[in-house]
Backbone as ProteinMPNN parsed JSONL, in Angstrom:
{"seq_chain_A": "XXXXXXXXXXXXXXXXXXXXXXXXXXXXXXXXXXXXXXXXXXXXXXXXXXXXXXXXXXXXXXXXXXXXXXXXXXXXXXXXXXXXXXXXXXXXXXXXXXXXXXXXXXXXXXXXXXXXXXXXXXXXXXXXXXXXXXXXXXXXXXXXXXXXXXXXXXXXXXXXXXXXXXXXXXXXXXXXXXXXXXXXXXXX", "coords_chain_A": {"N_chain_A": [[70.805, -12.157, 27.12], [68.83, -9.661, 28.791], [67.18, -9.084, 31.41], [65.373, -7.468, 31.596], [64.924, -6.697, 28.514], [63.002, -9.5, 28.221], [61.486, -9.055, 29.612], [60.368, -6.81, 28.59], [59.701, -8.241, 25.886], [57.869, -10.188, 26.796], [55.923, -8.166, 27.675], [54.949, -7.039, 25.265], [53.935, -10.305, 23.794], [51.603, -10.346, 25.525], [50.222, -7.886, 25.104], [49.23, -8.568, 22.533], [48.326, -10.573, 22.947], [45.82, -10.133, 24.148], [45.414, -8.208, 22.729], [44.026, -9.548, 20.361], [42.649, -11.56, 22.052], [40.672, -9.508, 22.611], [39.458, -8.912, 20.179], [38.302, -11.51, 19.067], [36.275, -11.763, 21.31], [34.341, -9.52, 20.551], [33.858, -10.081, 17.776], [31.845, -12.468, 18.276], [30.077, -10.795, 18.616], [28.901, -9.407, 16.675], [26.383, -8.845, 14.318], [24.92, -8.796, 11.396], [23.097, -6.163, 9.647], [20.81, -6.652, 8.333], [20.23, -9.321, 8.699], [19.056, -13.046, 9.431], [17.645, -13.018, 11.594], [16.638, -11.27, 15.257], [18.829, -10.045, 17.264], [16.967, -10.683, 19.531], [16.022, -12.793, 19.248], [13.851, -12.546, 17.651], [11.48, -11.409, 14.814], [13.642, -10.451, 12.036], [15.2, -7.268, 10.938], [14.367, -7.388, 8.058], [12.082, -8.784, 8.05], [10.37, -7.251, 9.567], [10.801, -4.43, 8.011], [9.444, -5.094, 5.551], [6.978, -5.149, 7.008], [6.018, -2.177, 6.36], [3.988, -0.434, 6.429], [3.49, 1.763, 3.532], [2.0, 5.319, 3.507], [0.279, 6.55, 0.854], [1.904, 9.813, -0.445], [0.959, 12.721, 0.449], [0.228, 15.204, -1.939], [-0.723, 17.482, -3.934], [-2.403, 16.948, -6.737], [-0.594, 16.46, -10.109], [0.992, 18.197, -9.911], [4.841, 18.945, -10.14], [5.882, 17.816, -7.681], [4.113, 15.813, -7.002], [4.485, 13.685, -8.785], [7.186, 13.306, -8.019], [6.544, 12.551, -5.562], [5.066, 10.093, -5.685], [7.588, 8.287, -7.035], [9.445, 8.712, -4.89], [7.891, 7.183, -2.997], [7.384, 4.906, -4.401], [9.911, 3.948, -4.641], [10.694, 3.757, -1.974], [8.944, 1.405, -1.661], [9.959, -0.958, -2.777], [12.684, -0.949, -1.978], [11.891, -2.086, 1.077], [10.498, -4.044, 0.845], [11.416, -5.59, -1.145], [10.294, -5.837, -3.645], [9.094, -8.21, -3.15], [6.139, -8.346, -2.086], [4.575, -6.712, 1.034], [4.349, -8.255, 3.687], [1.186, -8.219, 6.295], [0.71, -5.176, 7.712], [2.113, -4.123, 10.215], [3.057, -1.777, 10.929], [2.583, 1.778, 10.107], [3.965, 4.033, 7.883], [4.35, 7.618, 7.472], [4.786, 10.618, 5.186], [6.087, 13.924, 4.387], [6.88, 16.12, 1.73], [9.042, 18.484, -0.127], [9.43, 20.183, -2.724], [12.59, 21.507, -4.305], [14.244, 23.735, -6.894], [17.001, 25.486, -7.713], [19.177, 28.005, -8.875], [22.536, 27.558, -10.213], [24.951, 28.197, -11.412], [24.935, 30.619, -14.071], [24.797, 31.501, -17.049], [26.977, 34.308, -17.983], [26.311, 36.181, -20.537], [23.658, 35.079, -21.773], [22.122, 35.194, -19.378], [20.628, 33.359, -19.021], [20.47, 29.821, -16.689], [23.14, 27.416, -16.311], [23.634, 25.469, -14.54], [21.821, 24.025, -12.659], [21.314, 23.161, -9.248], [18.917, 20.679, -7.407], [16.799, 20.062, -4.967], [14.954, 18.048, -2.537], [13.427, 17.607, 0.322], [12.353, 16.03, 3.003], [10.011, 15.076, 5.482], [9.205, 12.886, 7.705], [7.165, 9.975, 9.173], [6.84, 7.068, 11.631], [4.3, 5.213, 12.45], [3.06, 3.225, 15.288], [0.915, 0.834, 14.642], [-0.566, -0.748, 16.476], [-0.489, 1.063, 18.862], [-0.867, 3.239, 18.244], [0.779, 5.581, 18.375], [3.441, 7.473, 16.983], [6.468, 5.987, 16.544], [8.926, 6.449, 15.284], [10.426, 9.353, 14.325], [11.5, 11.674, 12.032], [13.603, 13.806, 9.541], [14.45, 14.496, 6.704], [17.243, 15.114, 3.631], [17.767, 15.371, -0.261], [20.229, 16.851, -2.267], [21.438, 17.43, -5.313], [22.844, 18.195, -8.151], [22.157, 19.206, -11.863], [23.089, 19.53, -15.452], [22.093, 22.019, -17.522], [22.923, 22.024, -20.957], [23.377, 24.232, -22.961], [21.092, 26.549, -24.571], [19.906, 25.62, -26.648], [18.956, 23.139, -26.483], [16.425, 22.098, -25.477], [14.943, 19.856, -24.691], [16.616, 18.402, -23.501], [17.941, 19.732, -21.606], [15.555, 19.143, -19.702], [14.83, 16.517, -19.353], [17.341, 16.652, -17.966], [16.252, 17.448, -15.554], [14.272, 15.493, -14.863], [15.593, 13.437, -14.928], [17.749, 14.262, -12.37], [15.599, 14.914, -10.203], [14.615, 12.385, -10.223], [17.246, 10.883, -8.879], [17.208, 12.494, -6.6], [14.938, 11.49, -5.192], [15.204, 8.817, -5.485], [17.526, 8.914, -3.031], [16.52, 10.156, -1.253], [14.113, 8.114, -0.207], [16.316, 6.18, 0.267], [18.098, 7.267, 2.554], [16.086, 6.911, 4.469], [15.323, 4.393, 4.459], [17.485, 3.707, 5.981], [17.251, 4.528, 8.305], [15.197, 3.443, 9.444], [15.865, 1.052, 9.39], [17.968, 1.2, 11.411], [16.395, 1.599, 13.27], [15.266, -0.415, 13.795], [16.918, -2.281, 14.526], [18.414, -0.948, 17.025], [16.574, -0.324, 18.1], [15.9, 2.672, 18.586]], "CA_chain_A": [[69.599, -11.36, 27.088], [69.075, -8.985, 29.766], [66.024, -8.938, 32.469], [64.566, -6.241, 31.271], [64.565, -7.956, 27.013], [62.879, -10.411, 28.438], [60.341, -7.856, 30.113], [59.655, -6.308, 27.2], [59.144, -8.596, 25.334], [56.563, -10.786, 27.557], [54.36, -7.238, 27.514], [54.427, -6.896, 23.891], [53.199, -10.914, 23.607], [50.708, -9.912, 26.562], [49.512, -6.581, 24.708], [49.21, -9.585, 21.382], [47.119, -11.993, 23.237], [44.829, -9.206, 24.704], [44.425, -7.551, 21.391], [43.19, -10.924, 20.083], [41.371, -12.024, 22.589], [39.227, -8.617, 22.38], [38.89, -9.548, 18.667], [37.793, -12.475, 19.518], [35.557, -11.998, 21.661], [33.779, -8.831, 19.694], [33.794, -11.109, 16.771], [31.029, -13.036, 18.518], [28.459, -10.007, 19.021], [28.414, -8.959, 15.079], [25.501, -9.46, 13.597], [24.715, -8.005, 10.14], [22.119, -5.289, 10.297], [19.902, -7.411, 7.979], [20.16, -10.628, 9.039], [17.441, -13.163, 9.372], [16.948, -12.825, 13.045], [17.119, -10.683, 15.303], [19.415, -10.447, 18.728], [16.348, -10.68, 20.615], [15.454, -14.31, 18.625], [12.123, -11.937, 17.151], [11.516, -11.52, 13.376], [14.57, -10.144, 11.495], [15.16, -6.472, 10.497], [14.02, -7.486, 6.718], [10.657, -8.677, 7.711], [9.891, -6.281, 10.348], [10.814, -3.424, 7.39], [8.557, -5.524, 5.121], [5.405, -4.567, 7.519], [5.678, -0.93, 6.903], [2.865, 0.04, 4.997], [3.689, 3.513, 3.202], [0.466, 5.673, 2.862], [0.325, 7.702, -0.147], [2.448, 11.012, -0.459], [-0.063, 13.514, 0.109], [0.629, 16.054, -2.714], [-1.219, 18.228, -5.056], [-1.835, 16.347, -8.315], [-0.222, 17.305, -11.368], [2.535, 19.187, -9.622], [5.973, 18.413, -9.97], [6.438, 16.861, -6.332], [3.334, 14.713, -7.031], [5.322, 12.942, -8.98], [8.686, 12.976, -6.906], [6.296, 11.988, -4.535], [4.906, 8.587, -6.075], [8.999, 7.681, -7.22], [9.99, 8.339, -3.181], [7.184, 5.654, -2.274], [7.688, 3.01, -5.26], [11.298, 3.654, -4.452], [10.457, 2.486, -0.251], [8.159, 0.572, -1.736], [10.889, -1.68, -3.498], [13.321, -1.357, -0.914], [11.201, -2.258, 2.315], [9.99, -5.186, 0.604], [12.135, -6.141, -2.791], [9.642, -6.396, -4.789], [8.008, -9.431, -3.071], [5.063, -7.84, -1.532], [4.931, -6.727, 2.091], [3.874, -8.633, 5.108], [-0.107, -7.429, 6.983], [1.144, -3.753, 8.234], [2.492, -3.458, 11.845], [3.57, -0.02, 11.079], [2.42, 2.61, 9.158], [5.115, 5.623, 7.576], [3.744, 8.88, 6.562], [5.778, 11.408, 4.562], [5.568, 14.695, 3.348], [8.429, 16.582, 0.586], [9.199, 19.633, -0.812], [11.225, 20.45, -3.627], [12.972, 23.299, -4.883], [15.496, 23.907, -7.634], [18.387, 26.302, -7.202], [20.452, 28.22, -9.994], [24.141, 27.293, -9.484], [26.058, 28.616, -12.629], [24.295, 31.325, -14.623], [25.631, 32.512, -18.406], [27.298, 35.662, -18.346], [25.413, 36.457, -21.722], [22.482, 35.26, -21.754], [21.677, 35.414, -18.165], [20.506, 31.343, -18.512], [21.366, 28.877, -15.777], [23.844, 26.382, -17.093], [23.948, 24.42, -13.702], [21.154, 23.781, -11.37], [20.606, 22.114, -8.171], [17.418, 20.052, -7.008], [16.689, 19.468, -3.998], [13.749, 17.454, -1.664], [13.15, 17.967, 1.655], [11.204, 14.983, 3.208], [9.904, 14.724, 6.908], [8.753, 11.304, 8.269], [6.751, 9.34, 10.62], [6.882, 5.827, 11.556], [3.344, 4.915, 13.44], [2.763, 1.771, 15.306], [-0.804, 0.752, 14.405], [-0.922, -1.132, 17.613], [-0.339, 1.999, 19.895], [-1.308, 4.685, 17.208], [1.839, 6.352, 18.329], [4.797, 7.365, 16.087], [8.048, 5.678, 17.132], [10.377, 7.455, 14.718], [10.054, 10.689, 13.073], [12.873, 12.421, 11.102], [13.866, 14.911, 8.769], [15.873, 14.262, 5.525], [17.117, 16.051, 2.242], [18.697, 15.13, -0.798], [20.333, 18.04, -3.158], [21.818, 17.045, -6.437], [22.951, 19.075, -9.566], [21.946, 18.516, -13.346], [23.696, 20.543, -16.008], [21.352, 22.77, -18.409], [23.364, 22.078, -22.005], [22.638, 25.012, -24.052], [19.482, 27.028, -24.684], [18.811, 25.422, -27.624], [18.712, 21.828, -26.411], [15.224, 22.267, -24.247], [14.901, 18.232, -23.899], [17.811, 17.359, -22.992], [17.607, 20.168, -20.302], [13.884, 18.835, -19.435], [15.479, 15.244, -19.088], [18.561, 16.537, -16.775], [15.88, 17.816, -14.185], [13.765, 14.324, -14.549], [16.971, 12.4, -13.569], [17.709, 14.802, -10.799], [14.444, 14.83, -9.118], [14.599, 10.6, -9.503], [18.134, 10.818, -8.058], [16.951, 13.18, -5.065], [14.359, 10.494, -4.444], [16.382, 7.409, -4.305], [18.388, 9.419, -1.907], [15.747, 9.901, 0.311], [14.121, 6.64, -0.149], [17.357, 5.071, 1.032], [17.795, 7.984, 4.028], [14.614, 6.424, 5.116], [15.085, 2.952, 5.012], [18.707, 3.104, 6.641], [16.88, 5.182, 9.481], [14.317, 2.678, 9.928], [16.748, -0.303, 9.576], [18.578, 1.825, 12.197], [15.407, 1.536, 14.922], [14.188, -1.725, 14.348], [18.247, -2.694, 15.231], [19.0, -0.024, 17.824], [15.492, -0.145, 19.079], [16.137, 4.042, 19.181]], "C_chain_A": [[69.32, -10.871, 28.507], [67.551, -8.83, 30.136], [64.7, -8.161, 31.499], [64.271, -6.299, 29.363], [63.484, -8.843, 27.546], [61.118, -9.875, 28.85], [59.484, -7.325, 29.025], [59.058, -6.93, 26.164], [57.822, -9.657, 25.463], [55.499, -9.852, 27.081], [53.872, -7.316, 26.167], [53.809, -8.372, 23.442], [51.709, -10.398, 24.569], [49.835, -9.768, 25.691], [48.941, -7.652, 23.485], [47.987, -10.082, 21.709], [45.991, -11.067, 23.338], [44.298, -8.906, 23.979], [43.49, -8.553, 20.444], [42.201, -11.235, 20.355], [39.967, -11.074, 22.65], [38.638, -8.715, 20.972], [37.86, -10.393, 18.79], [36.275, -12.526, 20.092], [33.855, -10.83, 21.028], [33.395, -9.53, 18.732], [32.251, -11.698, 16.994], [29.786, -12.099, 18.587], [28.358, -9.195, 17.906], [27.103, -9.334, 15.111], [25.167, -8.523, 12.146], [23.463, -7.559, 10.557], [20.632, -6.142, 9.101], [19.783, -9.174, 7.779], [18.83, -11.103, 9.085], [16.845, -13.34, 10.687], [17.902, -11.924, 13.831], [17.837, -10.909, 16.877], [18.821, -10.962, 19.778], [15.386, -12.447, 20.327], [14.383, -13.637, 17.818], [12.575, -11.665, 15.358], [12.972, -10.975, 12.896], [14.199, -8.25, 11.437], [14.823, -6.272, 8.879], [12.583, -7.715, 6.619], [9.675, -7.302, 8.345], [9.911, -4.704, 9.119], [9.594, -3.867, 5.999], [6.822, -5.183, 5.617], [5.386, -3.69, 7.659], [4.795, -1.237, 6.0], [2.814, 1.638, 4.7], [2.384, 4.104, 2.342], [0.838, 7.102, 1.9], [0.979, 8.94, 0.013], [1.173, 12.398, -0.611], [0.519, 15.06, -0.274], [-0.453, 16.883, -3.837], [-1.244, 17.504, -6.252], [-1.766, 16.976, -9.006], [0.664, 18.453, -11.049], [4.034, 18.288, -9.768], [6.467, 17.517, -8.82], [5.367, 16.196, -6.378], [4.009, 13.464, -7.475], [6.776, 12.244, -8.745], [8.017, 12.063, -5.676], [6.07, 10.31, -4.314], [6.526, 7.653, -6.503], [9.042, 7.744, -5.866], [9.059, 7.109, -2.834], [6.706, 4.635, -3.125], [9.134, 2.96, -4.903], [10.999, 2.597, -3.041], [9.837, 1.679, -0.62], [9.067, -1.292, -1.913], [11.787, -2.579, -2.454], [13.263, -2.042, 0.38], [10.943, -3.947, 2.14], [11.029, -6.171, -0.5], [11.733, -6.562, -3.618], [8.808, -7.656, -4.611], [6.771, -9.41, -2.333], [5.243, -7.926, 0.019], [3.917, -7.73, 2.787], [2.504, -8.098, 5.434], [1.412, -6.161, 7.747], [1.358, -4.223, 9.852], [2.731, -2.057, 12.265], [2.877, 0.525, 9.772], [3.561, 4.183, 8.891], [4.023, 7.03, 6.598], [5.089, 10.11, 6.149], [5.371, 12.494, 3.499], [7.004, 15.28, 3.037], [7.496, 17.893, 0.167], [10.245, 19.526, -1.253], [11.905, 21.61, -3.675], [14.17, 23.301, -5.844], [16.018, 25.71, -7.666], [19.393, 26.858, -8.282], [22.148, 28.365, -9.291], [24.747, 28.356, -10.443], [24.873, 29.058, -13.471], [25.123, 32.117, -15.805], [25.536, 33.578, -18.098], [26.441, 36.873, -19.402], [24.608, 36.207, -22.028], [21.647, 34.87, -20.651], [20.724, 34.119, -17.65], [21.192, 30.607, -17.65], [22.007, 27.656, -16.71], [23.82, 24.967, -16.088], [23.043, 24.553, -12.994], [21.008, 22.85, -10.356], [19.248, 21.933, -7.654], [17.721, 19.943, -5.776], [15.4, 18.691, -3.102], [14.548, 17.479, -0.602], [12.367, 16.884, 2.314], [11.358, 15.064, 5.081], [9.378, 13.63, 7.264], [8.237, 10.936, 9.2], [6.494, 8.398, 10.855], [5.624, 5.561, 12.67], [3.351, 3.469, 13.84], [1.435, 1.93, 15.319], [-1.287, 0.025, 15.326], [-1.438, -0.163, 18.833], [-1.276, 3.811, 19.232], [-0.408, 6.053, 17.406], [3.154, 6.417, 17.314], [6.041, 7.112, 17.157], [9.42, 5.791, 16.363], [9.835, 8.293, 13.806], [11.49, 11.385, 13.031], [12.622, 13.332, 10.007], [15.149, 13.924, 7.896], [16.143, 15.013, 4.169], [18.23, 15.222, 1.418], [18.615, 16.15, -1.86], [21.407, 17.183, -4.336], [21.823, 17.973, -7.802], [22.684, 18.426, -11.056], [22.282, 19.851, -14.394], [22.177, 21.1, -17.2], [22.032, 22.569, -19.928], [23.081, 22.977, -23.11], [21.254, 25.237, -24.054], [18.687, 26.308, -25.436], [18.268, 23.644, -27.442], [17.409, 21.635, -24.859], [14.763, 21.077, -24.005], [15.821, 18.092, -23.215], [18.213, 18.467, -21.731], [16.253, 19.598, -19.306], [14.12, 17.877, -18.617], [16.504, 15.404, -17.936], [17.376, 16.859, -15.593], [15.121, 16.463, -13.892], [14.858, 13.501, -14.011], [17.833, 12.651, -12.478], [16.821, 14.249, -10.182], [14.054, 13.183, -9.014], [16.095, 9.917, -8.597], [17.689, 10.968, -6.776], [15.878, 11.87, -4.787], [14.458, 9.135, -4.319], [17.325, 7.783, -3.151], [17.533, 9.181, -0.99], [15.133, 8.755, 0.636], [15.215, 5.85, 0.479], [17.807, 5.477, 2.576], [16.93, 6.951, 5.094], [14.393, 5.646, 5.502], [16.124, 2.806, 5.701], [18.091, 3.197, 8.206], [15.849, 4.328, 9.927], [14.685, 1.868, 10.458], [17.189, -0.222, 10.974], [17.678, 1.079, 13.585], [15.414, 0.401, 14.914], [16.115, -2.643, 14.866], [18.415, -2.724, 16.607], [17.665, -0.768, 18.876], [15.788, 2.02, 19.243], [16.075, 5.126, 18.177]], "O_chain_A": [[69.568, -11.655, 29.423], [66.743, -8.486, 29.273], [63.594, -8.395, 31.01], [63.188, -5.818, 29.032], [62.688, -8.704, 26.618], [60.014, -10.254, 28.459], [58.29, -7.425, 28.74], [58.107, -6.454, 25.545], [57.003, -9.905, 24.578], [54.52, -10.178, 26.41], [52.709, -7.581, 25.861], [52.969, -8.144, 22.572], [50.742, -10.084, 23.876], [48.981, -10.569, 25.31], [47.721, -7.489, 23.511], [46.928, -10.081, 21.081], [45.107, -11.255, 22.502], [43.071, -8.986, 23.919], [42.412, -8.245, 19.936], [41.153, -11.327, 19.716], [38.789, -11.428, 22.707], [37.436, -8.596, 20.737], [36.677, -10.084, 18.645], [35.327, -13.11, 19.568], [32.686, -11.213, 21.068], [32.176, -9.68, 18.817], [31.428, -11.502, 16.1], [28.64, -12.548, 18.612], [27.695, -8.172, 18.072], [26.714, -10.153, 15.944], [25.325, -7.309, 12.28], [22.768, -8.09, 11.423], [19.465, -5.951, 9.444], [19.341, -9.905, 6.893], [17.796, -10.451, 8.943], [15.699, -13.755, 10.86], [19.093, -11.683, 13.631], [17.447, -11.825, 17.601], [19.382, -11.513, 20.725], [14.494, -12.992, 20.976], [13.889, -14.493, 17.084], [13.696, -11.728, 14.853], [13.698, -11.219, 13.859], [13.097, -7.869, 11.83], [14.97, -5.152, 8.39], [11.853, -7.267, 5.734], [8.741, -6.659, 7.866], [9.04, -3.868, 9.36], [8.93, -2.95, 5.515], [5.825, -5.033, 4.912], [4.93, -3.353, 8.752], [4.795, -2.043, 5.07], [2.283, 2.509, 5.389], [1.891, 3.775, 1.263], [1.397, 8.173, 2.136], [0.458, 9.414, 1.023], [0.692, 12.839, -1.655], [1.032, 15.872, 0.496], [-0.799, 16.076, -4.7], [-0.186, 17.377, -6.868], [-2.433, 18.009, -9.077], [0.971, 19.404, -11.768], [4.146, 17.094, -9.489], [7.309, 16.632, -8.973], [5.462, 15.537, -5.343], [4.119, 12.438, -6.804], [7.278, 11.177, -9.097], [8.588, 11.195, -5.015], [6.493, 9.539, -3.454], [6.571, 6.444, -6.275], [8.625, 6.693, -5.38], [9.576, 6.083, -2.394], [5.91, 3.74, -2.843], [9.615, 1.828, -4.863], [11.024, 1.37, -2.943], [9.983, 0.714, 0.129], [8.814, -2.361, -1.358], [11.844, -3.767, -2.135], [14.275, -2.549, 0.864], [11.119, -4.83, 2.979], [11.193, -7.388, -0.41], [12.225, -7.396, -4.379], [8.056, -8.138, -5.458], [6.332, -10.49, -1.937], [5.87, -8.876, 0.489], [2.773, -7.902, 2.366], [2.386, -7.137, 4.673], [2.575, -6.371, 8.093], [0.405, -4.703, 10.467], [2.666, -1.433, 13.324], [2.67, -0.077, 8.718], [3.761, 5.106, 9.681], [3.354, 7.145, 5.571], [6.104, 10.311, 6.816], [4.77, 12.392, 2.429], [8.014, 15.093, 3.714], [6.314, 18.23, 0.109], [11.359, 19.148, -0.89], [11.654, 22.611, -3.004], [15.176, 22.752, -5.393], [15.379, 26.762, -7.64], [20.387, 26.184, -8.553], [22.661, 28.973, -8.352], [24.982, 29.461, -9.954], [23.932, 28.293, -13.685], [25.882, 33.068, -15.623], [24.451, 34.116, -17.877], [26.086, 38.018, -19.122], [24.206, 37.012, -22.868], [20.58, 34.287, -20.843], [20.259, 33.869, -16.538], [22.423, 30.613, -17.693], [21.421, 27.102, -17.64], [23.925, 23.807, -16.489], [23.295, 25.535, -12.296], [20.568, 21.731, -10.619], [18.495, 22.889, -7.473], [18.885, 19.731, -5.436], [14.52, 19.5, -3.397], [15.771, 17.416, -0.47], [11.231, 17.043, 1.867], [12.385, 15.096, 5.759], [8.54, 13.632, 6.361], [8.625, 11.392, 10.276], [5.43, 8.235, 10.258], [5.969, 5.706, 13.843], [3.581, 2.575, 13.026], [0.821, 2.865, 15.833], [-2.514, -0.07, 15.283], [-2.397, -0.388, 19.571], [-1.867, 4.815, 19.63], [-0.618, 7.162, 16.915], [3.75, 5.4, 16.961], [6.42, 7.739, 18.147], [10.55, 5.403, 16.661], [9.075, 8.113, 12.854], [12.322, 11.526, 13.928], [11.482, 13.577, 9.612], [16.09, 13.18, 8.171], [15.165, 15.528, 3.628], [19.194, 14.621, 1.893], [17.553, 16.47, -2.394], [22.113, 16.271, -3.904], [20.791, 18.361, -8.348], [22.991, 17.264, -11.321], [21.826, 20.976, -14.185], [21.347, 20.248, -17.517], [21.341, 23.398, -20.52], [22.575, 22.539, -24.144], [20.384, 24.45, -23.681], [17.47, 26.147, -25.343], [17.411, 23.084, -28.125], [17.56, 21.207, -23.714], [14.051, 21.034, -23.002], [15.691, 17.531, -22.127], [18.86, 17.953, -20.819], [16.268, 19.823, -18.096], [13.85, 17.957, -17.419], [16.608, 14.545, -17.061], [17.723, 16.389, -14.51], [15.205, 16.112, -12.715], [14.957, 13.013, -12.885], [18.47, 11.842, -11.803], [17.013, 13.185, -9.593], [13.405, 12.703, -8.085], [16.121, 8.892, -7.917], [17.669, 10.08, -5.924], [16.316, 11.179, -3.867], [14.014, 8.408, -3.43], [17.818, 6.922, -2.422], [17.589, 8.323, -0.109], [15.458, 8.231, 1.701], [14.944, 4.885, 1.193], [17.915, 4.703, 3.528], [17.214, 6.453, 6.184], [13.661, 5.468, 6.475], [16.099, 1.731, 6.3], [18.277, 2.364, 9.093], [15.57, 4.57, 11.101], [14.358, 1.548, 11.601], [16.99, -1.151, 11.757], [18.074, 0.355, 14.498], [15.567, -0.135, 16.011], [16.122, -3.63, 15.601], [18.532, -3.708, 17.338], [17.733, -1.431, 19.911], [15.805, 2.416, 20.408], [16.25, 6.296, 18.52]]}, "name": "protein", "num_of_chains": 1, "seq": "XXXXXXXXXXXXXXXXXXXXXXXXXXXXXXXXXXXXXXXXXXXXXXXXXXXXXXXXXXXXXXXXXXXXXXXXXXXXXXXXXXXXXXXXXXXXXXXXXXXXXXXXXXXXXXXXXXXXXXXXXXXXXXXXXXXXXXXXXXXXXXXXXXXXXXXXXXXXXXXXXXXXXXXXXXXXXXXXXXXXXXXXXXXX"}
């Protein structure tokens, strides 16, 4: 075996150990983003999302996004907490939506949409009720299609736009909480 075998193959254990040991040592500064504490020893990212308190969707009643609006905040409602009631408020989120549906695919012959898309629009603001400043505000949308089935089936078109417009707002509902999850992590 010749000098230079011998060479080569030292680097390639080397390059082995190295890649390891950066494993290794990465390994140690995981933490799952909902763990029950957090890097800094302070509450977790589960309770801290537990003390938002989400204030009403302020919407027009008896419009269509009134009701997108109350699903988006039983959806956070759910998620923030899981159903086991939140925490006293540290934060307050405010949030306003707009919808809009969209003809995709339009019959040739009788000039009916066969395919539409939904969409919501939601903007956000995360207040601390300590400071009375917002420490995250965002923008989010979720668009989603629901087929029209024939003219003559006017439920079961009725029904595809109700399980759109509760799609689009588990979308954003979840937007919302990743982006929160995000700060109270990041801090950013």
């Amino acid at each position: 075996m010749s000098s230079r075998e011998t060479g080569l193959k030292y680097r390639r254990f080397a390059r082995t150990v190295a890649a390891l040991a950066t494993a290794g040592l990465c390994a140690g500064c995981f933490q799952p983003m909902y763990g029950e504490r957090s890097p800094f020893n302070g509450p977790g990212v589960s309770s801290k999302l537990a003390a938002i308190n989400i204030i009403p969707i302020d919407t027009p009643n008896g419009t269509p996004i009134a009701r997108i609006g109350v699903e988006v905040r039983n959806q956070l409602i759910f998620a923030l907490t899981g159903g086991s009631g939140g925490l006293p408020p540290t934060y307050d989120l405010k949030i306003s939506l707009s919808g809009n549906r969209q003809q995709v695919i339009v019959d040739v012959q009788t000039a009916r949409p066969d395919v539409e898309n939904y969409s919501i629009d939601a903007s956000y603001s995360l207040i601390d009720l300590a400071t009375k400043r917002p420490v995250v505000q965002g923008r989010t949308f979720a668009r989603v299609s629901y087929d029209i089935p024939g003219q003559q089936q006017r439920f079961a078109g009725a029904r595809g736009l109700l399980d759109a417009e509760n799609r689009a707002a588990a979308i954003i509902a979840d937007h919302i909480k990743q982006r929160l999850a995000s700060y109270f992590v990041a801090g950013t």
